[in-house]
C-alpha positions as CSV (number, residue, x, y, z in Angstrom):
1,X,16.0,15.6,22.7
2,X,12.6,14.1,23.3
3,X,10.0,15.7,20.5
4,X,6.4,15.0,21.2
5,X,4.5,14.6,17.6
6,X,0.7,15.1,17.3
7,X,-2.0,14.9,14.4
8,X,-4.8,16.6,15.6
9,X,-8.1,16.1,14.1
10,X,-11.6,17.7,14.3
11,X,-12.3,15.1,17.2
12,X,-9.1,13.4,17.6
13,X,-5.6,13.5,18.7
14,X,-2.8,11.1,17.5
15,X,0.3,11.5,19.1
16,X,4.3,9.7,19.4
17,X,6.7,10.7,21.7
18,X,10.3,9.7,20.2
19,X,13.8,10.4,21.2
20,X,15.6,11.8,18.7
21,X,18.8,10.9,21.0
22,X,18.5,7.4,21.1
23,X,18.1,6.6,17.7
24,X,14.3,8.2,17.2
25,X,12.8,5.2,19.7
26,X,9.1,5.5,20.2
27,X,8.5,5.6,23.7
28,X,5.1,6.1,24.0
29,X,2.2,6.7,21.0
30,X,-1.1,6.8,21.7
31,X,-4.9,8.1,20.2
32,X,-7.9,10.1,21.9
33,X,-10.9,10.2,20.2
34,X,-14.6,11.4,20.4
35,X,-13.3,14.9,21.4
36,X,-16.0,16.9,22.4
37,X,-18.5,14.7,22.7
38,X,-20.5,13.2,26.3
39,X,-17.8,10.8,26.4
40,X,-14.4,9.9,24.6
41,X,-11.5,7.2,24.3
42,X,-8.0,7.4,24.8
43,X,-5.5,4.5,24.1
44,X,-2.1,5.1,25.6
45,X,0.8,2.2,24.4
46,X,4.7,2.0,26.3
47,X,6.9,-0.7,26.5
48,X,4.8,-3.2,24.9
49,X,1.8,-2.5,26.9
50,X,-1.5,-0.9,26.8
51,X,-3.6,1.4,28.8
52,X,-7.3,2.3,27.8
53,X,-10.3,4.2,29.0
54,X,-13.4,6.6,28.4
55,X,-13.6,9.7,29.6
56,X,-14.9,13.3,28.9
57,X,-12.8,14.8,26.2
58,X,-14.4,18.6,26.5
59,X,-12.1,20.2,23.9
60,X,-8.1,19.8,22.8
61,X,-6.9,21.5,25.6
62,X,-8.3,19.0,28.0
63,X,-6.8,16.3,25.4
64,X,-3.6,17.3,25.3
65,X,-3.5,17.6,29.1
66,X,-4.1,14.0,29.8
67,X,-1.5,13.2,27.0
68,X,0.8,14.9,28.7
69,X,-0.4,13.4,32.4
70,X,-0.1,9.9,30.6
71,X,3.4,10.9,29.7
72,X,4.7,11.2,33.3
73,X,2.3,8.9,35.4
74,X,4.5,6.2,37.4
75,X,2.5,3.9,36.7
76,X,1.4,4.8,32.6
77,X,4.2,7.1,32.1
78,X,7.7,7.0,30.3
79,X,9.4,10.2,31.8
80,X,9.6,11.9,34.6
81,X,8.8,15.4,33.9
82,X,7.1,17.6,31.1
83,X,10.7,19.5,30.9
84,X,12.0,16.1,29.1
85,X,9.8,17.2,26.7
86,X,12.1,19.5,24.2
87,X,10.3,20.1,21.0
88,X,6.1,19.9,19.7
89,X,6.1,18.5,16.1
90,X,2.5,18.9,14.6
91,X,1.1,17.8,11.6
92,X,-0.8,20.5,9.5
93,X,-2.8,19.2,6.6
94,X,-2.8,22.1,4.2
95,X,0.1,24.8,3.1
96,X,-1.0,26.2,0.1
97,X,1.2,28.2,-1.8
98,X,2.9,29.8,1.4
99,X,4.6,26.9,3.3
100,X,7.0,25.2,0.5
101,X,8.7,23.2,3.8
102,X,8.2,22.6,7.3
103,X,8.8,25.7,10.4
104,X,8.8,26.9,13.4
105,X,5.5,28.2,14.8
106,X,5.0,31.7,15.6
107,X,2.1,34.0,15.4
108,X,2.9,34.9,11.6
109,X,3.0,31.6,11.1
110,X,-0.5,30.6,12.9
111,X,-2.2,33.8,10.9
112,X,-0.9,32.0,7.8
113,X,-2.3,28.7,8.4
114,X,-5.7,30.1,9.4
115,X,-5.9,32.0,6.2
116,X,-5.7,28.8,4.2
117,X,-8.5,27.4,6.5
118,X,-10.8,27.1,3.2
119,X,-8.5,25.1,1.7
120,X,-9.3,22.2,4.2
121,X,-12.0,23.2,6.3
122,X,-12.1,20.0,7.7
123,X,-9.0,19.5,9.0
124,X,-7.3,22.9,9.4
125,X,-9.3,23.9,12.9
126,X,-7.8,20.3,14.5
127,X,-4.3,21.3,13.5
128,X,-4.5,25.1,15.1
129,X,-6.5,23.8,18.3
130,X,-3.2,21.3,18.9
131,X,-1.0,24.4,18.5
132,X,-3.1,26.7,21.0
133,X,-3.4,23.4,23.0
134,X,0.4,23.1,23.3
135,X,0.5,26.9,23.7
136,X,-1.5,26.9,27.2
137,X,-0.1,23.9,28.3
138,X,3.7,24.1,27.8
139,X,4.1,27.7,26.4
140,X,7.7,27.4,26.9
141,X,8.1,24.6,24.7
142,X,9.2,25.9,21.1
143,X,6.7,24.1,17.7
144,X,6.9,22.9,14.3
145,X,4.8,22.8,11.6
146,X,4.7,19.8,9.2
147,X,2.6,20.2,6.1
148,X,1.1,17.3,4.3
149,X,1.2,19.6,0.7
150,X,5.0,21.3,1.3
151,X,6.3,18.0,-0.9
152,X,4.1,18.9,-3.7
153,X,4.9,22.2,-3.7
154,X,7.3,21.7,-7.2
155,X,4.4,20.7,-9.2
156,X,4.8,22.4,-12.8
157,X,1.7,24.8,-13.9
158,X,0.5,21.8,-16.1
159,X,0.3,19.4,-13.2
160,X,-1.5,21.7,-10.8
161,X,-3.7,24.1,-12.9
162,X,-7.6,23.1,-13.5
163,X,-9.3,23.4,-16.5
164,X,-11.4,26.1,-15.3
165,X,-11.2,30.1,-15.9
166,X,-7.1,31.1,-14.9
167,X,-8.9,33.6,-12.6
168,X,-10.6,31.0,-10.6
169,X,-6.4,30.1,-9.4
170,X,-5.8,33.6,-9.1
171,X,-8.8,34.9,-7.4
172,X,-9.4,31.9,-5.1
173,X,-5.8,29.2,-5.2
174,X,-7.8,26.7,-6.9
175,X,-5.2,24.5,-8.1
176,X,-3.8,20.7,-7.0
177,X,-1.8,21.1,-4.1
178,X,-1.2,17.4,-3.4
179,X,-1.2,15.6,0.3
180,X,0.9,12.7,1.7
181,X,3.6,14.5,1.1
182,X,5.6,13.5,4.4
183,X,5.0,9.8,3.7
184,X,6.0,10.5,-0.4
185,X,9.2,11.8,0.2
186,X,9.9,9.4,2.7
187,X,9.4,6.5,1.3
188,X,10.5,7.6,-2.2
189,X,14.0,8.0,-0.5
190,X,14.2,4.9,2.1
191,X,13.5,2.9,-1.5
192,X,16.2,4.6,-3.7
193,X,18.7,3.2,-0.7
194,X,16.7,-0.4,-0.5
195,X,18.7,-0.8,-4.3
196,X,22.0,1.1,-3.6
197,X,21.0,4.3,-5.2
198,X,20.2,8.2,-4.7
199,X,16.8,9.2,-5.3
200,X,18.0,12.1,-6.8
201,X,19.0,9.9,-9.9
202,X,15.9,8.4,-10.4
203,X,11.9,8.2,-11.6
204,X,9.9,7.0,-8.6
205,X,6.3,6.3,-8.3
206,X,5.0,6.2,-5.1
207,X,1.9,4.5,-3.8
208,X,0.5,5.3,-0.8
209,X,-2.5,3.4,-0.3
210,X,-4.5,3.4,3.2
211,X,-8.4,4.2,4.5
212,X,-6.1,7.7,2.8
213,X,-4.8,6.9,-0.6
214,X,-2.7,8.8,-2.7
215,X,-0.3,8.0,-5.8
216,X,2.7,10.9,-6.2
217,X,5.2,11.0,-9.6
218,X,8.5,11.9,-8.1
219,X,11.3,12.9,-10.9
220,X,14.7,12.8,-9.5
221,X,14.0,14.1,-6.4
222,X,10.5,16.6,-6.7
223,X,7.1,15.7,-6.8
224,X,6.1,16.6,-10.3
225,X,2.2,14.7,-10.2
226,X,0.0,13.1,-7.6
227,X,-3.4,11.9,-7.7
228,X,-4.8,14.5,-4.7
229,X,-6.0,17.8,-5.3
230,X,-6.9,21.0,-4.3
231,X,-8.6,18.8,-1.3
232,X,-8.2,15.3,-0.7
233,X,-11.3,13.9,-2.2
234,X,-9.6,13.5,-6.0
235,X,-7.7,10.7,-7.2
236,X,-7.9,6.9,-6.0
237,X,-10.8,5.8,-4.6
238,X,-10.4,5.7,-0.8
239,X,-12.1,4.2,2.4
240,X,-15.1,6.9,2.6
241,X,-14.0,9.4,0.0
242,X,-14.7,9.1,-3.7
243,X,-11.8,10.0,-5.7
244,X,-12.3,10.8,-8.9
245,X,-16.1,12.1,-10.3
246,X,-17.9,14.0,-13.2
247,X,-18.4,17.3,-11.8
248,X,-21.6,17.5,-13.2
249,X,-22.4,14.8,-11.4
250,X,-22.4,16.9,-8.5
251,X,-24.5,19.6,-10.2
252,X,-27.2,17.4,-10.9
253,X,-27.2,16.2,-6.9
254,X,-27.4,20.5,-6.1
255,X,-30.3,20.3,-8.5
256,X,-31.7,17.0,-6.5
257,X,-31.8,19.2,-3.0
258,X,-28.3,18.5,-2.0
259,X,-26.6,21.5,-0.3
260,X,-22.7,21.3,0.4
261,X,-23.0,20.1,3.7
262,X,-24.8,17.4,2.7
263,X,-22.9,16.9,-0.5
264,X,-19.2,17.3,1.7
265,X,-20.8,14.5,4.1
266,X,-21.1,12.4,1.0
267,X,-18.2,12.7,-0.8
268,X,-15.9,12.4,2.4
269,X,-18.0,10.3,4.7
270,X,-20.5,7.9,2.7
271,X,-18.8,7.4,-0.9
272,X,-15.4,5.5,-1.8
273,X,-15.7,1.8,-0.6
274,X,-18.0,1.8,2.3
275,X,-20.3,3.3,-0.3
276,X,-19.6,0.8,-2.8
277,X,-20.1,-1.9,-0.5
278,X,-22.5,-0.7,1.3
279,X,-20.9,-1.5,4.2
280,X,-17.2,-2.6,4.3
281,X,-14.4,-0.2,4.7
282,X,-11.1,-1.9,5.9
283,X,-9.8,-4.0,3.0
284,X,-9.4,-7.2,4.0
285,X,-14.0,-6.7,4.3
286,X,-13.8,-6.1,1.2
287,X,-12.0,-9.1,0.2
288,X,-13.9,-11.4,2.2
289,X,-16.9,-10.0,1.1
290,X,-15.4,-11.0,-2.7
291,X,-14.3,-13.9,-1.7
292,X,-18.2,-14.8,-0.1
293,X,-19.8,-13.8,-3.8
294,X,-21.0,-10.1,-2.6
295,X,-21.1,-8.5,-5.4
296,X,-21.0,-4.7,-4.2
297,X,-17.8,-6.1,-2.4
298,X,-16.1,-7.0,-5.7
299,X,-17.1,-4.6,-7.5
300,X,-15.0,-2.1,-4.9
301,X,-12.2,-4.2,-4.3
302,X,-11.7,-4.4,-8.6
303,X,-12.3,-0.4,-8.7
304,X,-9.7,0.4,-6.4
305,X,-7.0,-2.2,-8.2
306,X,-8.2,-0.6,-11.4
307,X,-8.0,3.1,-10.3
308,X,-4.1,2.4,-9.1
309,X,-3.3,0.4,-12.0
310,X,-4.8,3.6,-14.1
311,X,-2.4,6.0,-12.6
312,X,0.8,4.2,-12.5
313,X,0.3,3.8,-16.3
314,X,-0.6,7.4,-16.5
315,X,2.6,8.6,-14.7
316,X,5.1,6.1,-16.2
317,X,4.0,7.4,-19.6
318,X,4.4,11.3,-18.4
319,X,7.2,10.8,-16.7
320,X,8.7,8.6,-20.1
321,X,9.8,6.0,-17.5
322,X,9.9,4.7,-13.8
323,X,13.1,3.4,-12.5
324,X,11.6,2.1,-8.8
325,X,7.3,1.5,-8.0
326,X,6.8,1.2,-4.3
327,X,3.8,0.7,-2.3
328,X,3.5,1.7,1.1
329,X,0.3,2.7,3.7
330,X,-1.9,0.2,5.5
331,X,-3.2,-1.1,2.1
332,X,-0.1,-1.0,0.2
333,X,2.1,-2.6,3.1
334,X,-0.1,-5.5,4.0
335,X,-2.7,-6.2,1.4
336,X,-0.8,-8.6,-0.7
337,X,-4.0,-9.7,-2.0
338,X,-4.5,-5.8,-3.6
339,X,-1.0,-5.4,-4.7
340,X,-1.3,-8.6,-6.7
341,X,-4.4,-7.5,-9.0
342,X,-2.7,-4.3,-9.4
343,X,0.8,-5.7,-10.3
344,X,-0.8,-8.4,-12.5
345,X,-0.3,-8.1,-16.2
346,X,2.0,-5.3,-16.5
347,X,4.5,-6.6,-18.4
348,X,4.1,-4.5,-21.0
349,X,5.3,-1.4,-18.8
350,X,8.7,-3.1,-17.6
351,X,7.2,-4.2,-14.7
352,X,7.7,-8.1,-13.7
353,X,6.5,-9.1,-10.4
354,X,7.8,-12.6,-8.5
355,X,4.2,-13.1,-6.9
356,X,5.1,-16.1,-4.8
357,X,7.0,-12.9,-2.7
358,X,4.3,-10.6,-3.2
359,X,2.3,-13.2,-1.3
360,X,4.2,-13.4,1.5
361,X,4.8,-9.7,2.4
362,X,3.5,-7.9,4.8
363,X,4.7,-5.4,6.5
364,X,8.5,-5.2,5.8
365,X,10.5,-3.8,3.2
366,X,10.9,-6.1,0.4
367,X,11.7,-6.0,-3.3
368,X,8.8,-7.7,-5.1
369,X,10.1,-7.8,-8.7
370,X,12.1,-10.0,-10.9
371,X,16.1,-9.2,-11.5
372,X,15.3,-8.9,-14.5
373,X,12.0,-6.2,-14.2
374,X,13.0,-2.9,-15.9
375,X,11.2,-1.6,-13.1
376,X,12.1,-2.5,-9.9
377,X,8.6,-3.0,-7.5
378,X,9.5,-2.8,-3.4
379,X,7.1,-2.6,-0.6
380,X,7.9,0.1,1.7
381,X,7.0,1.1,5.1
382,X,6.7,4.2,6.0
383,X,6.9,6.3,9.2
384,X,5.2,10.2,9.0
385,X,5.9,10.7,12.3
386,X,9.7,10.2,12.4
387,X,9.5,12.6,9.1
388,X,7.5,15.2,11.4
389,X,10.3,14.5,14.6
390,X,13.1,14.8,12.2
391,X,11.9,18.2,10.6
392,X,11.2,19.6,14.3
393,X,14.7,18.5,15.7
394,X,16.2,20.0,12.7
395,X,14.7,23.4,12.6
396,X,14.7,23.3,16.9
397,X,18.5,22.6,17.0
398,X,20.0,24.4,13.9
């Protein structure tokens, strides 16, 4: 079976087609972006090649329907017709309390997902317009549903409760509800076999760090902390979003003239370490910029390494122990030079780290740490979109 995976955005679609039959191959994976705008992009890769162009992008309809044209073009394409296509695996951002684990889509199911809309406003209507895409274009064609928060959904009350009024949980779900979760469990697992072992034994803490960054306490098997919230703004400092922040500080910016679209274009847009830097988002700016004496530059590129450092401290000591630390995401597979700060001086917690490795990893699963670290340190690459074609082939074929 051939399952076609898409993230859809506000303005975007993301999308893999893999076959689940031939050892979940990648045949084609590709990106359309500016959607709804005068003009948009769309990247289309096969077979080691690349096809790109502009074009109008109206809506995700019109999206989907040159995916799918890209799909079986002789020229572009990498089958032969739609039919080939047996499964739609999307990725939904937020599940609330209702979806503890991924489904198949129906029209319950859609009602649902649009009544935890206000949980993430911004990415909820991207996910239901590639579902009513995939609905007009293949309606024969059965869906999944992924969620990003289904992982997180064993958090104990004293991980996910807020210290505001109970009835402000039970009047509106404001709680911690975690995201990554696909790449989380993932990951966790793929490093529990890297060292001959069952997940399900151990005390994992899992770095995911990417434009995205997340850090997620996993106690023999279940997520029992992470570093997101109710949305994902809290935690680690990320690319444009701010992580962690005084709440007050945000009552003193109402008081300033800031209304909440102009404070959610803040927080999510201009904050985290473009707006530390001023300008640099991708980490490997930032430590350039360090490395050329900017000072705004270093001062984001040592706030990140501090905020992860923070947490992994923080977690160990909850979770009395941590048998395997793994890093994984853009940042945490390639930036050696982040992993090192981070890593450096942790001693104390178990953690010994052979940097002369650490230096040379990018990319690959590798253990980083000393034989004899209490805690043993891998880097781990991870692969949502397998997770997202696994769930779908499962729940299509059962």
């Amino acid at each position: 079976m051939k399952v076609l995976v898409l993230n859809c955005g506000s303005s975007s679609i993301k999308y893999q087609l893999i076959d689940m039959a031939n050892n979940a191959q990648v045949m084609a994976k590709g990106l359309l972006e500016r959607i709804g705008l005068e003009m948009g992009e769309f990247t289309h890769k096969w077979n080691g090649q690349k096809h790109y162009e502009q074009l109008p992008i109206p809506n995700h309809t019109e999206g989907i329907k040159i995916v799918l044209k890209a799909l079986t073009d002789p020229q572009i394409g990498v089958i032969k017709d739609l039919k080939e296509i047996g499964a739609v695996g999307n990725r939904v951002a937020h599940g609330g309390e209702i979806f503890k684990e991924s489904c198949l889509v129906n029209d319950k199911v859609i009602e649902q997902i649009k009544s935890l809309e206000h949980l993430a406003p911004l990415h909820t209507p991207g996910n239901l317009a590639g579902i009513y895409a995939m609905r007009e274009v293949l309606p024969g064609v059965p869906q999944s549903v992924v969620f990003d928060t289904a992982f997180h959904s064993t958090l104990p009350p004293k991980s996910f409760l807020y210290g505001l009024p109970y009835e402000m949980y039970e009047k509106y779900g404001i709680r911690r509800y975690g995201f990554h979760g696909t790449s989380h469990k993932f990951v966790a697992e793929k490093a529990a076999k890297m060292i001959g072992k069952d997940w399900n034994d151990l005390k994992i803490i899992s770095c995911h760090l990417g434009s995205g960054a997340s850090i997620a306490a996993i106690d023999h098997g279940k997520s029992v902390d992470t570093t997101m919230g109710m949305t994902a703004l809290e935690g680690l400092i990320m690319g444009s979003r701010c992580g962690d922040v005084d709440p007050g500080v945000l009552l003193y910016l109402m008081d300033q003239g800031y209304d909440s679209k102009a404070l959610t274009k803040l927080l999510y847009k201009q904050s985290g370490l473009i707006g530390i830097s001023g300008d640099k988002q991708d980490m490997r700016d930032i430590r350039a910029g360090r490395d050329a004496g900017d000072e705004r530059a270093t001062y984001a590129f040592d706030m990140f390494a501090l905020r992860v450092k923070r947490y992994i401290g923080g977690y160990m000591a909850e979770m009395g122990g941590c048998d395997i630390l793994l890093f994984t995401g853009g940042i945490g597979e390639n930036a050696w030079f982040m992993r090192r700060p981070i890593l450096e001086n942790m001693e104390c917690l178990g953690i010994k780290i052979d940097f002369s490795k650490n230096d040379n990893v990018m990319g690959e699963d590798v253990i980083l740490s000393t034989p004899d670290s209490k805690v043993t340190t891998v880097v781990v690459t991870t692969d949502e979109e397998y997770v997202i074609a696994s769930d779908t082939y499962k729940l299509v074929t059962k």
